[in-house]
C-alpha positions in Angstrom: 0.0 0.0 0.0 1.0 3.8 -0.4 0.0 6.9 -1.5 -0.6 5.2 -5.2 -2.7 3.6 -4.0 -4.6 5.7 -1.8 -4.9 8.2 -4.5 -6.3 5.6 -6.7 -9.2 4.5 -4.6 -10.0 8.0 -3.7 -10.4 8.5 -7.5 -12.7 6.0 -7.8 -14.9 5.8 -4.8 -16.4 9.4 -2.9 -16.2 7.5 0.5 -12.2 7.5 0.3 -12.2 11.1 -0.7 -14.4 11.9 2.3 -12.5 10.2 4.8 -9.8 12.3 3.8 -11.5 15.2 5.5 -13.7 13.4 8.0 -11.0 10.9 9.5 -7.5 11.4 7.8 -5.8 9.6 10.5 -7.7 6.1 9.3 -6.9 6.8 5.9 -3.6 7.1 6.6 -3.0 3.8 8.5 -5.2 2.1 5.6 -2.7 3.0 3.1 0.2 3.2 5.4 0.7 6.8 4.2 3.9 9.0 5.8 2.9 12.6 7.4 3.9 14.3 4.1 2.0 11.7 1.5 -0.9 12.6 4.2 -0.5 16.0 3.5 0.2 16.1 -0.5 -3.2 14.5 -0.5 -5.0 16.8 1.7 -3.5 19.6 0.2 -5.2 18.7 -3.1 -9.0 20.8 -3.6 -11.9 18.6 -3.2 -13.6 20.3 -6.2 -10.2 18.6 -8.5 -11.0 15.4 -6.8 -14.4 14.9 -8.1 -13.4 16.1 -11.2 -10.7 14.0 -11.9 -13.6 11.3 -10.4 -15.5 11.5 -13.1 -12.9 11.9 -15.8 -11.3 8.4 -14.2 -14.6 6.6 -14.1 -15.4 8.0 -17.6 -12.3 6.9 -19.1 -12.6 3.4 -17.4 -16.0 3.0 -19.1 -14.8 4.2 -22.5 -11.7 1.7 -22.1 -13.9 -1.2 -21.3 -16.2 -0.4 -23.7 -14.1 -0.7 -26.6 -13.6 -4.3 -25.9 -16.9 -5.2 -24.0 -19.7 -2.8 -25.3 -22.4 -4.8 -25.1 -21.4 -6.2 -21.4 -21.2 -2.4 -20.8 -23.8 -1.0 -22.1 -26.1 -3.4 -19.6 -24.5 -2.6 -16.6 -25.3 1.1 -17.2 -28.0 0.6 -17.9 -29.6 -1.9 -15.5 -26.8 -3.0 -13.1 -25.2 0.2 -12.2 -24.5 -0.6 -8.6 -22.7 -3.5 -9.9 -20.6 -1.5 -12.7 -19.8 0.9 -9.4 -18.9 -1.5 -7.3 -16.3 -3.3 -9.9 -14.8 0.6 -10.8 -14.3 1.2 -6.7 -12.3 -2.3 -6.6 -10.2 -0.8 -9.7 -6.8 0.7 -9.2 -5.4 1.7 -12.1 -2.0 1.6 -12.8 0.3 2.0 -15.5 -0.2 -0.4 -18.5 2.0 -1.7 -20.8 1.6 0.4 -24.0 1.8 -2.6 -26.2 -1.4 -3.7 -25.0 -4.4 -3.3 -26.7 -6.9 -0.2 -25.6 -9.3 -1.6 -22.9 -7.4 -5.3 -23.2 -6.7 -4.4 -19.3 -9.4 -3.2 -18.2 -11.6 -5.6 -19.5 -9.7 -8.8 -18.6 -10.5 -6.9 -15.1 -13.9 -6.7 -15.3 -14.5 -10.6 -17.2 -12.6 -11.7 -13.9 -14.6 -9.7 -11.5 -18.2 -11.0 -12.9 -17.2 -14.4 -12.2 -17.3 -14.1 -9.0 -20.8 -12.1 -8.9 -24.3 -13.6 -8.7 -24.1 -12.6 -13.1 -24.4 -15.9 -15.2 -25.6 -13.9 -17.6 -23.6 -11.0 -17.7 -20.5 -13.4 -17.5 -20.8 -15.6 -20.1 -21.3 -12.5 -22.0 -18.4 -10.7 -21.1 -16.2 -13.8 -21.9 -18.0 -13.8 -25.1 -16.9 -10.5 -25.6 -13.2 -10.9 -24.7 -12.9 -13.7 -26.3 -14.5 -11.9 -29.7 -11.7 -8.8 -28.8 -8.8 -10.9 -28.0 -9.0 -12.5 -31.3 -9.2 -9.0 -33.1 -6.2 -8.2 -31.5 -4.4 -11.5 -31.9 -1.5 -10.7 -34.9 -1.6 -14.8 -35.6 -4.7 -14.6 -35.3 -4.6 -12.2 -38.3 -1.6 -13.8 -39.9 -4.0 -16.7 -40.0 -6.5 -15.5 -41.6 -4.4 -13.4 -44.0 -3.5 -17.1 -44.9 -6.8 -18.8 -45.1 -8.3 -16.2 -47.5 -5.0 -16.5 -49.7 -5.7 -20.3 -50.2 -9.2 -20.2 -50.4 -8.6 -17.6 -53.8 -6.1 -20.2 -54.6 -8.5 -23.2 -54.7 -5.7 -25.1 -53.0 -6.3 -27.5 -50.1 -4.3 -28.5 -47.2 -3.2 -31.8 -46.4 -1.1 -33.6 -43.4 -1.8 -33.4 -39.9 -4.5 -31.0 -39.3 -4.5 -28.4 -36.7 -7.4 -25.9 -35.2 -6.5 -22.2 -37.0 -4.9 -19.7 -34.9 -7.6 -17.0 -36.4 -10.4 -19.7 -34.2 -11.3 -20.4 -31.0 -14.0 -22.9 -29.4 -15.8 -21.5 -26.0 -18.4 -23.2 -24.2 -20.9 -21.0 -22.3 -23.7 -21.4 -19.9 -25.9 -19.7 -21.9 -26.6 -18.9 -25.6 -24.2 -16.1 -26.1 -25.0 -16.0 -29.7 -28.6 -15.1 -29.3 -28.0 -12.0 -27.2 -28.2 -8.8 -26.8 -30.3 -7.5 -24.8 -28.1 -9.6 -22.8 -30.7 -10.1 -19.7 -33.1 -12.5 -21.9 -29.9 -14.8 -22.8 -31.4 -18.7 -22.9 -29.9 -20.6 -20.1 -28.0 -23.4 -22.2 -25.2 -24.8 -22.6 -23.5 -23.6 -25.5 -20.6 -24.4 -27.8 -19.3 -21.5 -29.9 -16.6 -21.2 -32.4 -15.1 -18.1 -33.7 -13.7 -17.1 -36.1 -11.3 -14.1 -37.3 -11.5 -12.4 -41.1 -9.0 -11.1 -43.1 -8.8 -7.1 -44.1 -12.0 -6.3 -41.6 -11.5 -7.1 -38.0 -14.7 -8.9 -37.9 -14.9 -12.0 -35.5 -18.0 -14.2 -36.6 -19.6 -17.0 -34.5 -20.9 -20.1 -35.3 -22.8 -21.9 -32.4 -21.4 -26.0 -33.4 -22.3 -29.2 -31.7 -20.7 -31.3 -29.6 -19.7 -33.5 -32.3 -18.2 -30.9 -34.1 -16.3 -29.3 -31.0 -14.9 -33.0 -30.6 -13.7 -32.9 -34.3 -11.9 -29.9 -33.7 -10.3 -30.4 -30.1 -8.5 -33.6 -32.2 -6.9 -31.3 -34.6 -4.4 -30.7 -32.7 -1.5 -31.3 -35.3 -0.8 -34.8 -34.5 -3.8 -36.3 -36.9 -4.5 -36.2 -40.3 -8.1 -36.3 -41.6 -8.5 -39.9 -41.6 -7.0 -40.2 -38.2 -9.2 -38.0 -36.6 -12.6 -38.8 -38.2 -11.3 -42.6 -37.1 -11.4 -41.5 -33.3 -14.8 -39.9 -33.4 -17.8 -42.0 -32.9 -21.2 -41.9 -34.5 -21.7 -41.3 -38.6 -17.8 -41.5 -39.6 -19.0 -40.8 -43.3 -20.6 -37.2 -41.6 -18.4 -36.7 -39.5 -15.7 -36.4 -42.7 -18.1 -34.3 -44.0 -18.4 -32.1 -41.4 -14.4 -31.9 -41.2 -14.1 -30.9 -45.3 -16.0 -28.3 -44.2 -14.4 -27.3 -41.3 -11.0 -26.9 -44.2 -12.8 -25.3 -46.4 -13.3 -22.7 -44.1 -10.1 -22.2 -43.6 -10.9 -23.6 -39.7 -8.4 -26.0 -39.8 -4.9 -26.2 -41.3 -2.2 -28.4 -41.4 0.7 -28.6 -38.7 3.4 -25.9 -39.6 
């Protein structure tokens, strides 16, 4: 603890910033502040305080937002306690500038909801992240720089077969795909798989079955197509079917 810290919460949260004046003696054994970081703080005009307030809180919601919008949106606008709560718990620091805008913030706040009474609102945010992460993912991109080359090539892949870095397979609680407004999400369990595109950022989502997911979770560069529909049960003669389509796609690639 410190005066980082103290300054921090008192940014984020009106009851810091009032014990300041009303008890400065317990906010300076909270945050194990010396007489002169006690002083640097109170010697700071509680008008500036709530102005840089609002400008911190604003700035967290714009950062979150550009990763989490939909998540966002619904906790302004019918959890706000909850979204106040999670910004009080938030001390900002420094972040690594390499990081993607909001990639922080909203790690924070996917983190945070798990351990909330918010199925919903969870599964959504990791949803979300999930759908960001992969935007900002340069494999990701390099991948699907790659998949649309081929598929304008008419070529195929062929070898051992491995899930595409520009997708990912989630499973959710509830039927991510079918939201917003995020509150009427169907409470089932849900496989999703995204996937990245070239030139546009644009993640889509395809909701598969379990029979699919288990096609894909055995690409994992140490099958070939024959190998893997072999170790699936069920229709082998769909399930190859299923897994051509899955390369067509540009899904699923050979091991590099």
């Amino acid at each position: 603890m410190g005066v980082q810290d103290a300054l921090a919460a008192m940014l984020v949260c009106e009851a810091e910033s009032a014990l300041l004046r009303e008890d400065p003696v317990r906010l300076q054994r909270r945050y194990e502040l010396s007489d002169a970081e006690l002083a640097m703080l109170s010697g700071a005009a509680l008008d500036g305080y709530r102005v840089t307030y609002t400008g911190v809180l604003g700035k967290l919601r714009s950062a979150v937002a550009a990763c989490l919008p939909d998540t966002v949106a619904e906790l302004l606008g019918g959890h706000r306690a909850l979204w106040e709560e999670f910004a009080r718990g938030v001390v900002r620091r420094p972040q690594p500038a390499a990081r993607p805008f909001g990639m922080w913030e909203s790690e924070r706040l996917t983190a945070w909801l798990a351990t909330q009474e918010t199925p919903r609102l969870t599964a959504y945010a990791r949803y979300e992240l999930a759908r960001a992460t992969l935007v900002h993912d340069r494999d990701a991109a390099l991948a699907a720089r790659d998949a649309a080359t081929v598929a304008g090539s008419g070529d195929r892949p062929a070898g051992a077969l491995r899930l595409s870095a520009a997708a990912r397979v989630e499973t959710y609680t509830h039927d991510v795909t079918a939201g917003p407004p995020i509150g009427e999400l169907p409470a089932v369990r849900t496989r999703v798989l995204l996937q990245r595109g070239w030139r546009a950022p644009v993640v889509r989502a395809y909701r598969i079955s379990d029979g699919t997911a288990m096609l894909l979770a055995r690409c994992d560069g140490t099958r070939d197509a024959a190998q893997v529909v072999a170790e699936v049960g069920g229709d082998h003669a769909r399930a190859a079917e299923t897994l051509a389509k899955l390369v067509l796609a540009g899904l699923v690639w050979p091991r590099s």
